[in-house]
N, C-alpha and C positions, 0 to 999 in steps of 0.2 A: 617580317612586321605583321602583325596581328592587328586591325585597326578596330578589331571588332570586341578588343579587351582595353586598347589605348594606350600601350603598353608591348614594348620588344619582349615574349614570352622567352627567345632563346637568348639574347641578350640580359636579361633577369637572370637566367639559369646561369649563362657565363660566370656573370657580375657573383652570383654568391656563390658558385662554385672556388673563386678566385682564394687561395691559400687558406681553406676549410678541408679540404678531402685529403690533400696530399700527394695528389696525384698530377703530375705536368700534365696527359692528355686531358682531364678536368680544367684545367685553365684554359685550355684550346675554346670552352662553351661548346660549342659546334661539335668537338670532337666526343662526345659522351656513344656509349653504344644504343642504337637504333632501341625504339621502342617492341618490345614481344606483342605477339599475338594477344597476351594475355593482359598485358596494359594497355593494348590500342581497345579488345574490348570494354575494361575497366574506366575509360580514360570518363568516361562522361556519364557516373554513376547507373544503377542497376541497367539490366539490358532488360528486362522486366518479357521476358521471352522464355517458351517452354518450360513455365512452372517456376521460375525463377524467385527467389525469395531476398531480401536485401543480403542478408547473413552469409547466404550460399554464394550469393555473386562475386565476381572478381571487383567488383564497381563498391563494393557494399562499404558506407563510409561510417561516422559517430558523431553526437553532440549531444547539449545540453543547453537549458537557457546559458547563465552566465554565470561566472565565479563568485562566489560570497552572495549566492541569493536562493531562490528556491529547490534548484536542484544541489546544492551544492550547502552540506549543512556541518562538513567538517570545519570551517571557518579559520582555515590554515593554508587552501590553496590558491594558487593566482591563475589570473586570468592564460598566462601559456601553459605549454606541457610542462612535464613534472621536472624538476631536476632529477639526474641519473641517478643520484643518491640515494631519492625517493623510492625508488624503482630495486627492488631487492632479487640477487640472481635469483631464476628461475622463472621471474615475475612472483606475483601473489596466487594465495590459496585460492582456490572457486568456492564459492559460497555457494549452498541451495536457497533456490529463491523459492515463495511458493509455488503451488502449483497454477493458482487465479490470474497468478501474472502470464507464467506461460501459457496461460490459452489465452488471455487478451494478447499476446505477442503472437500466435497465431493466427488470431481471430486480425491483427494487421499484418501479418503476411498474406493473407486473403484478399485483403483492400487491396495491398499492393498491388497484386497479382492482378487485380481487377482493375487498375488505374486508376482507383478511389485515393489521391491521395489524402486529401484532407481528412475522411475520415480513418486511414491507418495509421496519421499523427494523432488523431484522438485517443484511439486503440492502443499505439504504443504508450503514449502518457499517462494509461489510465492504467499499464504495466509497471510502470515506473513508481506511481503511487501506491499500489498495491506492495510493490517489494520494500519500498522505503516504510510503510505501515507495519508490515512484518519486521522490522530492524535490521534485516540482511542487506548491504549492498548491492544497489542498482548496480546489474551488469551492465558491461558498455555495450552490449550488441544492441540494447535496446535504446541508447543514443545513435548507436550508427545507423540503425532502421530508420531509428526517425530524420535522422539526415538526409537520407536518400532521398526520401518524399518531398521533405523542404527543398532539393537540390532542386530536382522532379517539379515541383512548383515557381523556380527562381527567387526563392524563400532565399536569399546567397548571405543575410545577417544571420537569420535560425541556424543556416547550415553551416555557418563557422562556428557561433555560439557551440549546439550540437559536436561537433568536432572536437573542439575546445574539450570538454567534458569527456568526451570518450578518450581520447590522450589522457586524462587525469586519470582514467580507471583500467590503464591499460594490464593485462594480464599477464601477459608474456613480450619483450620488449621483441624478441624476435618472431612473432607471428606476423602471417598476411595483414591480421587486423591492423596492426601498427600501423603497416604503408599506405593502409586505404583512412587512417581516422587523418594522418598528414597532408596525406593529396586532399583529402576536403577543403582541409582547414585552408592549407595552402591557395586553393583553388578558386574558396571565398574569398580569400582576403584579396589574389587577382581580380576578380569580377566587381568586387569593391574596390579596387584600385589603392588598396591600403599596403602599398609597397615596402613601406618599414615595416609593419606587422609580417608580411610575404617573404624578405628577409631574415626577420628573425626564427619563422618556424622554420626554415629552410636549414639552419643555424643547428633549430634544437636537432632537427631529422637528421643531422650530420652524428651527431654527439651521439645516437644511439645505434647508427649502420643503416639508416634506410635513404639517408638523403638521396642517391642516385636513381632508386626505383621512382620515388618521389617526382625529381625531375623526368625522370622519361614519362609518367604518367601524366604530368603538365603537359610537355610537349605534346604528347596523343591525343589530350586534350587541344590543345591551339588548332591540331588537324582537323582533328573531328568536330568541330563545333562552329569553326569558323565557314560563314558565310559561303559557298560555293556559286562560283559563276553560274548562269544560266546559260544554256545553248542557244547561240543565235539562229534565230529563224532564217530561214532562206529567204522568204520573201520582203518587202520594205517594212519596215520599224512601223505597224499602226500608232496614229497619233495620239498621244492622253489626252489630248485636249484642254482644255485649260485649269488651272486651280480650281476654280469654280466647278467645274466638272468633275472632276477629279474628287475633289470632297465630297460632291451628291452622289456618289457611286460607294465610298466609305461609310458614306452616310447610312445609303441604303442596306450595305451588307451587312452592319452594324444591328440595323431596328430586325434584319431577319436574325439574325444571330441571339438579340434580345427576345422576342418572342418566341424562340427556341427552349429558353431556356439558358443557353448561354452567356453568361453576363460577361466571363471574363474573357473570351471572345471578342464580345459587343465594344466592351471597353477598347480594349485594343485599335477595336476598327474608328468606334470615334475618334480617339487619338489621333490616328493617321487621316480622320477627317482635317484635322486644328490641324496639321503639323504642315498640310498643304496649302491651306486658307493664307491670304498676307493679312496682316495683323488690323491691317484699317478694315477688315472686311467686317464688324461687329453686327451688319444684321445675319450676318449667315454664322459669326460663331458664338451669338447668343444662345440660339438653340438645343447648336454640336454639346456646348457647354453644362446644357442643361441636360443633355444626353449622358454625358458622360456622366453627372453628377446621380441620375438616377440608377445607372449601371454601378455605381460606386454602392450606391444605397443596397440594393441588391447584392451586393459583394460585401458589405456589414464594413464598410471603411467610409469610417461616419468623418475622420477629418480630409480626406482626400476628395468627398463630397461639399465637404463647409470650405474649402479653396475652390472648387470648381463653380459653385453656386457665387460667393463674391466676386468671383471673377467676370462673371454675368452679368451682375449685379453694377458693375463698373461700369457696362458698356448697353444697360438698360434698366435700370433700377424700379421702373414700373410691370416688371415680368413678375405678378401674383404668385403664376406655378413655381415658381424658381423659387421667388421667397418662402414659398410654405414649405417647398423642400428644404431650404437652408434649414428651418427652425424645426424642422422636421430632425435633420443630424444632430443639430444642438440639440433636441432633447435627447438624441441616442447616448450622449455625453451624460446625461443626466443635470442637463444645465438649462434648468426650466425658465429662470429668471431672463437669459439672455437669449432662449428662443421666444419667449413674451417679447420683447423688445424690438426683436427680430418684426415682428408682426403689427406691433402696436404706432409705428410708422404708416403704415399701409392704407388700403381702402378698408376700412371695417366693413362694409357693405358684402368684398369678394365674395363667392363662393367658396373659395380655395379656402383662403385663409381664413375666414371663419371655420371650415371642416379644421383648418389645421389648432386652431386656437382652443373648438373642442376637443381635440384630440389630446392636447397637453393639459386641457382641464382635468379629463377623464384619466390620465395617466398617473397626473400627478394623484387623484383623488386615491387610485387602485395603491398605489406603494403605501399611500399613507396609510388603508386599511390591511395590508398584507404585514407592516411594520406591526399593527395593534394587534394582528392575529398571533405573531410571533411571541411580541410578550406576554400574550394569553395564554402562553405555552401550548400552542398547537402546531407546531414547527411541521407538519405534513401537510397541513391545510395552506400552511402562509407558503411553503417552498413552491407549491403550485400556484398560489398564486404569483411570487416571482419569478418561476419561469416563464408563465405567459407574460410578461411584462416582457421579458428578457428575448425573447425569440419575436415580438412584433416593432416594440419602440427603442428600450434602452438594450442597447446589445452592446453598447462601447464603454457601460457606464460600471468601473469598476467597487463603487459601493454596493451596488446591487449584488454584483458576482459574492460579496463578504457577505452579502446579509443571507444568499442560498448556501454559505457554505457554513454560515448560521447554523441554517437550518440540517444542513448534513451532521453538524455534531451533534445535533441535539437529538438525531435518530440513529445515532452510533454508526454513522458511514463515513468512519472512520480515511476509507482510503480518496472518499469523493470529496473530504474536506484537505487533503492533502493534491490531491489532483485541482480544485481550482484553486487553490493559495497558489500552487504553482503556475499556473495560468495567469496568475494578476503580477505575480513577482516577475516574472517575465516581461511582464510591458514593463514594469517600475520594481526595480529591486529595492526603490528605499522604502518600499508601503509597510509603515510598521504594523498597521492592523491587522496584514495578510500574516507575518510573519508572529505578530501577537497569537491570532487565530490557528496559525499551525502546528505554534507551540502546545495547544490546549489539546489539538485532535493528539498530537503523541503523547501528552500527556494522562488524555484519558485512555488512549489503545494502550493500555495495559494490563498483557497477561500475564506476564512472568511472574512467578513466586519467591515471596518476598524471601525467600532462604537462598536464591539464587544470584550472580552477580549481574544477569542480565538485569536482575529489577531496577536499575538504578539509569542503565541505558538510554531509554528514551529521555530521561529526566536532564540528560548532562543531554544531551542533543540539543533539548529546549534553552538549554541556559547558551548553548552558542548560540542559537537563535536570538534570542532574547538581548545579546549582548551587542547583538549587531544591531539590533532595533533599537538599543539605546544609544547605539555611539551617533544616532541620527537626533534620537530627542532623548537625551537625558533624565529629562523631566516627565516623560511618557509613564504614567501613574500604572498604570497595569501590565505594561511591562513589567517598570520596579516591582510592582508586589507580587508578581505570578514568578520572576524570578529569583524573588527572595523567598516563597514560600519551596521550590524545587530545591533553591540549596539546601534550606533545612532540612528539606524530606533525605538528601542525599548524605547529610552529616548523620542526621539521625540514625539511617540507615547502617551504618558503616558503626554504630554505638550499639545496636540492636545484634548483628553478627561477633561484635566482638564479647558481649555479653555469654551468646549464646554459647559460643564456643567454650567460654570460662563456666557455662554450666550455672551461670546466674541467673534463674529462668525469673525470678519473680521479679529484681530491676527489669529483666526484658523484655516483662509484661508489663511492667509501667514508660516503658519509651514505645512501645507498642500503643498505649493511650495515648499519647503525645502525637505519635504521629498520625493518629487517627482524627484529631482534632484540625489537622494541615488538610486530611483530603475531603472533608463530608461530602465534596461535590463528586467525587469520582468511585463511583459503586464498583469496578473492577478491583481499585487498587483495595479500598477497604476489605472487599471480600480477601485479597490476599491476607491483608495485615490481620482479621481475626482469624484466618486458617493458621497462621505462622503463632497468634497467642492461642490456641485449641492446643498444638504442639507443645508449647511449654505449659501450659494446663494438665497437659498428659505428663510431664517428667514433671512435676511436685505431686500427680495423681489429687489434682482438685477436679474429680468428673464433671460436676456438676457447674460448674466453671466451664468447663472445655462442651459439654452440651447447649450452653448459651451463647457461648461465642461459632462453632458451628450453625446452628439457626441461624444467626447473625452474618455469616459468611455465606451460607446457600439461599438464605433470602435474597442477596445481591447480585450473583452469579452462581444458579442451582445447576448451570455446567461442571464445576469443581467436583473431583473423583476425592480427593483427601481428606473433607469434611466429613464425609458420610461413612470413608471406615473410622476415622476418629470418634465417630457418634457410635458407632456401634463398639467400640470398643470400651468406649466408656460405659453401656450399659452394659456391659458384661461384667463391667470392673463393680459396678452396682448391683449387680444377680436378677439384671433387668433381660434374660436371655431372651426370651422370647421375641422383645420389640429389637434385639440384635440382628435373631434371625428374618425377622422383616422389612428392617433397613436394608440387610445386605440383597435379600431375595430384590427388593427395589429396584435398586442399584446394578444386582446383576440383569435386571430385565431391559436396561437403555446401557451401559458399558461391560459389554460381555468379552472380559478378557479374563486369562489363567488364572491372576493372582486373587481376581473379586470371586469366583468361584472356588479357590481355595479357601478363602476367608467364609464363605457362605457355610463349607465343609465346616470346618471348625468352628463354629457360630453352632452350627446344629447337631455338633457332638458335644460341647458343651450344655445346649439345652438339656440333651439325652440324660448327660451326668447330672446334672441340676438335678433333674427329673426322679434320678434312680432312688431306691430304698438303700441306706447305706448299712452294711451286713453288719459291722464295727459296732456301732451303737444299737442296732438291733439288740447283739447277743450283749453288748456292754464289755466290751473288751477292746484294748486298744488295737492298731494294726499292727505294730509286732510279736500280736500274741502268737504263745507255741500251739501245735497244735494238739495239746493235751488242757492246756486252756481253753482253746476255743469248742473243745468237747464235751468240756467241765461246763460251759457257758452255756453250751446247747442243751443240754439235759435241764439244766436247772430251767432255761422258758419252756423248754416242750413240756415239761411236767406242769410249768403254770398256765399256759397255755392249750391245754391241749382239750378239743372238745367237751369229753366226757366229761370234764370237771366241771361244764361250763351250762350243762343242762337245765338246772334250775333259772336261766336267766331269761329274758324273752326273745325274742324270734331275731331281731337287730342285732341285740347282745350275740348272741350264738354265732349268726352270721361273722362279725368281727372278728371274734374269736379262730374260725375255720380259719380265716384268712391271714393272722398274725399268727396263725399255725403254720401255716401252707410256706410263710417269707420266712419262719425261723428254719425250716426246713429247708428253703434256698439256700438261705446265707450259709448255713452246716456245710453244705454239697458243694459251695464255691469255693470258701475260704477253707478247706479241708484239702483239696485237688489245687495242687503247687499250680499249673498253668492256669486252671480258672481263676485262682488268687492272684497273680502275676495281670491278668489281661483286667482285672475289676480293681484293683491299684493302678492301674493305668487309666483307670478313667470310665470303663465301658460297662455297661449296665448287662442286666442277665442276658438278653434280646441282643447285644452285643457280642458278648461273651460266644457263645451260641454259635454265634455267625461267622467269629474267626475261627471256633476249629473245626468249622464244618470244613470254610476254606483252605485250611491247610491240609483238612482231609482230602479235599479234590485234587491239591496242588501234588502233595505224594501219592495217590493214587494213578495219577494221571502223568506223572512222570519220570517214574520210577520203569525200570523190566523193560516194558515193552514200546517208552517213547510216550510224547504228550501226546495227548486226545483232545 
């Protein structure tokens, strides 16, 4: 008997063991094999010992908020583990996540390690946003991390949630993770005394091979956790002395513990002040009451404060501090109206409540200008202002959390506006604005290229989103139209590739307008959708088209690599070389990889050619003349050409002259020598020419006889 869970832990294991395993010593209960070394460590989440990391540990569990809400955007799973059908041999592929996640999932292995829990659940969360931004699935290791913490705090709803979620994403039906994301889940739902839930994972754990590790890991758990006698002293029992006493010593360790710093400590000790008080005692647990309710404040659990304070309140109604504090949490709520109320009963005179009454003046005043600041579009300005709001009065008040993550979309933090959506959908999965607002951050994190089938990805995420926000309100106006603008983008989409491929580039440019009209708000995706028409600009070869809509692409996101060789290539196509070879020389100075320095090459052999004196039209002969032609052609300029004749002219004249001497004499000496003629049809100018046979002179020279040099 376990009294310290309320519940028979080996009598449970019996009971669902009972014609599930298949095994008669299984129906024994009792008779299952002794817990290993390795589960009595595990048995009570990380050992958080010698560098230990949740991952690495044998304890290391998984979760998530809750099914069909913020972590959870496939909008197909339920709230247990997967069915086994879901689950494909071998488990599923591994995904790369980024790199930003895994060093936030370090940077909470650290906390861990430190017994920071609260902020290694921030750390991991803010992994989890980061990989879900990227469109890779959240690994489960970063649910089972954050379980530990939650376990590690007696978080025991988080840490089933969490649980919950990491079963949904498991990888391998037969790894360690399995058995440790089960015993969580399992382990909450004991500590919550949710015995049918408790049965049924036990159930699922059977169905895929782990149920019995499972159970032993329970049991290790009822050992190790439960309550251990104290050794009696040899000498007689000192007296506690009475209740009354008894609580002034809880009392006392309590206001040391608060003044420490320790609040959740403090808590605790007041509690165990009230829990020994008899209930008539109300001048002595007015106080405790008020204790507790300011340790509560301090700990940001503004409704755990607003029952402590009423409770006070019952059994002294004229306690000032008490009531300023109530109205105090009611504003954390952001419920201004009813902490006015709260006060307007009172002494108007108090001290307290007067501080408290401007304090809700001045609070309410601040939202209402961080609100005017936002739609002045200065979303950096206003988020600072909401944070200081957020971190001194409203910290419970999940409007505010909306309106800073507001202000995260509006400065493209992207993954910080998926990190608090998921923080409000977890207190309240049915919050359509959070899920509204999440929808928009994926909507605008978009990188992918519209020629790719990722582009369309985040889009079909938002509409499960969106779909679930409506089955709440139907009637929810921007739901509806933010998910009927995404289906179009997605129909559109899928009209736009099937175009392309049929090689009907100029339709493809006009559904390319069309869906340009759907996003004016979102500069990532436009800049895709004029890079994808610059591309079919370039296959009907309308340059001068495809340089406008380029501009129009790197104006919006001047990250883009494929705008800028499309521009240059279209002044090439224009005999615009030179602003070619500067775009690319650009370009290669911030992305210096092989292929933009191959183009740079070619960009400035082209110039070179542009450049050249073309020998062909010099002598006036075509390029497959023979070369009895082209010597016939020669004679006839050099005779018109040629200084002597040119004497009578003036000093400018004469100079010209020398020098359309000096090129018909080139042209003679290249197109007359088969290899010089062969490398100047390919393209390469005298200064070219030159330079390859030098090179192949060193290359036979140098490797020929005696070995290269």
């Amino acid at each position: 008997q376990t009294p310290w869970l309320g519940f028979d832990i080996q009598a449970m294991v019996s009971e669902a063991a009972d014609g599930c395993c298949g095994h008669e010593d299984a129906k024994m209960g009792l008779q299952v094999p002794p817990p290993s070394e390795a589960a009595m460590k595990g048995a009570g989440g990380c050992c958080q010992q010698n560098g230990c990391t949740p991952e690495a540990c044998d304890k290391a569990p998984c979760d998530t908020a809750s099914c069909n809400t913020a972590s959870c955007d496939q909008g197909s799973c339920s709230k247990g583990a997967p069915p086994l059908d879901a689950i494909p041999p071998g488990g599923f592929t591994p995904v790369e996540v980024p790199a930003e996640a895994e060093a936030r999932k370090a940077e909470g292995n650290a906390a861990f390690q430190a017994k920071n829990f609260e902020e290694a659940i921030r750390l991991y969360s803010e992994a989890q946003a980061i990989a879900e931004a990227s469109g890779a699935p959240v690994p489960g290791v970063y649910f089972s991390n954050r379980a530990v913490c939650r376990a590690s705090l007696s978080d025991w709803a988080g840490a089933r949630a969490d649980a919950t979620e990491a079963i949904s994403r498991l990888t391998d039906p037969a790894a360690a993770a399995t058995k440790k994301a089960f015993f969580q889940k399992a382990r909450a739902e004991a500590r919550l005394q949710l015995f049918d839930d408790l049965q049924a994972t036990l159930n699922t754990a059977a169905q895929i091979g782990v149920r019995q590790e499972v159970e032993q890991l329970l049991l290790a758990d009822s050992r190790s956790s439960a309550p251990q006698p104290r050794p009696q002293p040899q000498a007689a029992p000192v007296d506690p002395g009475t209740p009354e006493e008894q609580a002034a010593r809880y009392k006392e360790a309590g206001t040391t513990k608060y003044k420490e710093g320790a609040y959740r400590e403090a808590l605790a000790e007041y509690r165990r002040a009230l829990d020994v008080l008899p209930a008539d005692a109300a001048a002595l647990r007015v106080p405790l009451l008020g204790n507790v309710a300011a340790a509560c404040l301090m700990l940001r659990r503004a409704e755990e404060c607003i029952t402590a304070c009423e409770e006070s309140l019952a059994l002294d109604a004229s306690n000032s501090k008490i009531r300023a504090r109530l109205a105090t949490a009611q504003m954390a709520n952001g419920d201004f109206a009813t902490a006015r109320a709260t006060l307007e009963s009172a002494d108007p005179a108090d001290t307290a409540l007067a501080n408290a009454r401007k304090q809700i003046d001045n609070s309410e005043a601040s939202l209402a200008e961080a609100d005017k600041t936002l739609a002045a579009g200065e979303p950096a300005k206003a988020l600072s202002m909401y944070a200081d709001l957020e971190s001194k009065v409203l910290f419970n008040y999940s409007p505010l959390m909306l309106k800073m993550g507001r202000c995260y979309l509006e400065l493209k933090q992207y993954p910080r506006v998926l990190n608090t959506t998921q923080q409000i959908l977890r207190g309240n999965p049915r919050n359509i604005d959070a899920l509204v607002l999440r929808t928009e951050a994926l909507y605008r994190n978009h990188s992918a290229g519209a020629e790719t089938k990722q582009w369309v990805e985040p889009l079909e995420q938002g509409q499960r989103l969106l779909k679930e926000a409506l089955s709440f309100d139907p009637d929810h106006g921007d739901a509806q139209a933010l998910r009927k603008r995404l289906r179009q983008l997605c129909t559109m989409h899928a009209d736009l590739k099937e175009k392309m491929d049929s090689r009907e580039f100029e339709p493809g440019m006009e559904v390319i307008d069309g869906m340009l009209q759907l996003c004016q708000d979102n500069p990532a995706m436009m800049a895709s959708l004029f890079t994808e028409r610059a591309k079919a600009g370039m296959r009907i070869k309308d340059w001068r088209s495809v340089l406008k809509d380029v501009g129009q692409a790197t104006y919006r996101n001047h990250s883009l690599v494929p705008p800028y060789l499309y521009r240059a290539q279209a002044m090439q196509a224009l005999e615009r070389h030179e602003d070619a070879v500067k775009e690319l020389e650009s370009l290669f100075s911030w992305h210096r990889v092989e292929m933009v320095y191959n183009k740079l090459e070619e960009a400035k052999f082209m110039l070179r050619k542009h450049k050249r004196v073309n020998y062909y039209e010099l002598l006036n002969v075509p390029s497959v003349a023979s070369a009895l032609e082209i010597k016939k052609a020669y004679r006839e300029k050099a005779a018109e050409w040629h200084p002597d004749k040119k004497g009578h002219l003036d000093e400018a004249a004469r100079k010209n002259a020398e020098e359309m001497f000096k090129s018909i004499g080139e042209a003679y000496e290249v197109l007359m020598d088969p290899v010089k003629k062969e490398l100047f049809d390919k393209g390469h100018d005298l200064e070219g020419i030159n330079e390859q046979i030098e090179l192949k002179k060193r290359r036979t020279n140098g490797c020929c006889g005696g070995g290269c040099h």
